[in-house]
C-alpha positions in Angstrom: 8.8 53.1 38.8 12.4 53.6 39.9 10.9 56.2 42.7 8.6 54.2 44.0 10.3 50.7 44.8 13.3 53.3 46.4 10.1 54.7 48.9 9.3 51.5 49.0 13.0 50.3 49.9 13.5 53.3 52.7 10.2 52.2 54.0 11.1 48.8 54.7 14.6 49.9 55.6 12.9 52.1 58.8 11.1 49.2 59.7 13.4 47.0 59.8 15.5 49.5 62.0 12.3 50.1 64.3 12.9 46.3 64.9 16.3 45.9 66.1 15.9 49.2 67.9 12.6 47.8 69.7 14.8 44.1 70.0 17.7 45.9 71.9 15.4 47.7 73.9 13.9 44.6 75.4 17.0 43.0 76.3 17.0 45.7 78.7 13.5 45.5 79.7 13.9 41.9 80.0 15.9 42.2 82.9 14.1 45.3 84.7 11.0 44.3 87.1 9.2 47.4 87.2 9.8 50.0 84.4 9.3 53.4 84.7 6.2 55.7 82.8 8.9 56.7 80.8 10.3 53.7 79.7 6.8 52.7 79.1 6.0 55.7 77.0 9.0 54.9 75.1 7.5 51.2 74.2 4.5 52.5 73.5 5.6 54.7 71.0 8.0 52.6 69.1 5.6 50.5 68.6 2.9 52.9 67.0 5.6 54.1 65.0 6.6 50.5 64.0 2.7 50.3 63.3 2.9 53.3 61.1 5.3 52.2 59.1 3.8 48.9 58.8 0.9 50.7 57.1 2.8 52.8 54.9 4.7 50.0 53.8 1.6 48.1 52.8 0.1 51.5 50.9 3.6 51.6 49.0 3.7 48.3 47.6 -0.2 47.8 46.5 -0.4 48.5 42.4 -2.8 51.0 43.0 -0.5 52.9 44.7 2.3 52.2 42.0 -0.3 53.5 39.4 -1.1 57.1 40.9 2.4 57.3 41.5 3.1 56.7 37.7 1.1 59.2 36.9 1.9 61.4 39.7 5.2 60.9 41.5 4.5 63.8 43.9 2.0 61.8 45.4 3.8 60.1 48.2 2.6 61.5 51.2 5.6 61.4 53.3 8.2 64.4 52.6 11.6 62.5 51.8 13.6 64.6 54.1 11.2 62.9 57.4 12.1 59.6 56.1 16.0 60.2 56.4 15.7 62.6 59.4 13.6 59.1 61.1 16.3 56.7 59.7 19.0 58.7 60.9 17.7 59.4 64.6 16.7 56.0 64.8 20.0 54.8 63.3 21.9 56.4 66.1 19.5 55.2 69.1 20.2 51.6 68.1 24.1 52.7 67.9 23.8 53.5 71.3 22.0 50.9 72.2 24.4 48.4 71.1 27.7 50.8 72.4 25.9 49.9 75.7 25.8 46.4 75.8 29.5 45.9 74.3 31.4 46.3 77.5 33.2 43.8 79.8 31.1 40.4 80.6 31.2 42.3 84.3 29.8 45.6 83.2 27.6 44.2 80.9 26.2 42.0 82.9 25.3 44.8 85.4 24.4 47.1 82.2 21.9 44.8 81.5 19.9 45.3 84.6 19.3 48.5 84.3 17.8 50.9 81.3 21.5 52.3 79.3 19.7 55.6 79.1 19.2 58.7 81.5 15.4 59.9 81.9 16.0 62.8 80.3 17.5 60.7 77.3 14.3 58.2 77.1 12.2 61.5 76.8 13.5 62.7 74.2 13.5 59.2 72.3 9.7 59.4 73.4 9.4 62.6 71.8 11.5 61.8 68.7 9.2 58.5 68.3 5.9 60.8 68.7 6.9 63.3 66.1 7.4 61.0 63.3 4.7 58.6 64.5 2.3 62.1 64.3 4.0 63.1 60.3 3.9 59.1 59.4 0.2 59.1 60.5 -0.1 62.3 59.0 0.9 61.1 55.5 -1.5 58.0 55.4 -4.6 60.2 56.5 -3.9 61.9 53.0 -5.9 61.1 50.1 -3.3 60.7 47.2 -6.2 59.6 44.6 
């Protein structure tokens, strides 16, 4: 029972973080009239991943799940290792996000017109977003029964 309510715990814990990374993200977009495809493809896939999650949450804390976990604590879908591999990536996105926005009033001002992160940068946030979202997705198309 212990297992399951910490899965259930990291669950909620990524997100939570998907959150306050998609919350600093759109106090940049906020301010930016036309975003780029990337930038877009970013959103978009924060916030299938957020969906994901959502899911997974929900199919962690039903007592059906809590039963064939009893009996079976193998039967979480979603290896351990992706979970804090996803926390930890995500933890240091929103890091940088936040880095970004403490500067002068100046600086941050002029920060917050424009996207704190290169292309190249925002791709690979798109690809890290993608990957989990495709493991995550993975996972829940699993039958556990």
């Amino acid at each position: 029972m212990a297992e399951v309510l910490g899965i259930a715990a990291s669950v909620a814990g990524l997100v939570s973080l998907t959150v306050t990374v998609s919350q600093l993200s759109l106090q940049y977009f906020s301010n930016i009239r036309k975003t780029s495809k990337t930038v877009q493809g970013y959103t978009r896939e924060l916030s299938a991943l957020h969906s994901v999650l959502l899911r997974i949450q929900e199919m962690v804390e039903t007592p059906e799940y809590h039963q064939i976990f009893a009996k079976r604590p193998s039967a979480f879908p979603v290896p351990a290792t992706a979970i804090r591999s996803c926390e930890a990536e995500l933890a240091d996105l929103k890091t940088r996000l936040e880095e970004r926005g403490k500067r002068s009033r100046w600086s941050a001002k002029m920060a917050a017109l424009v996207w704190p992160m290169e292309a190249k940068e925002t791709r690979k946030s798109v690809d890290m977003f993608h990957r989990y979202l495709e493991i995550f997705n993975t996972a829940l198309s699993l039958d556990v029964t």
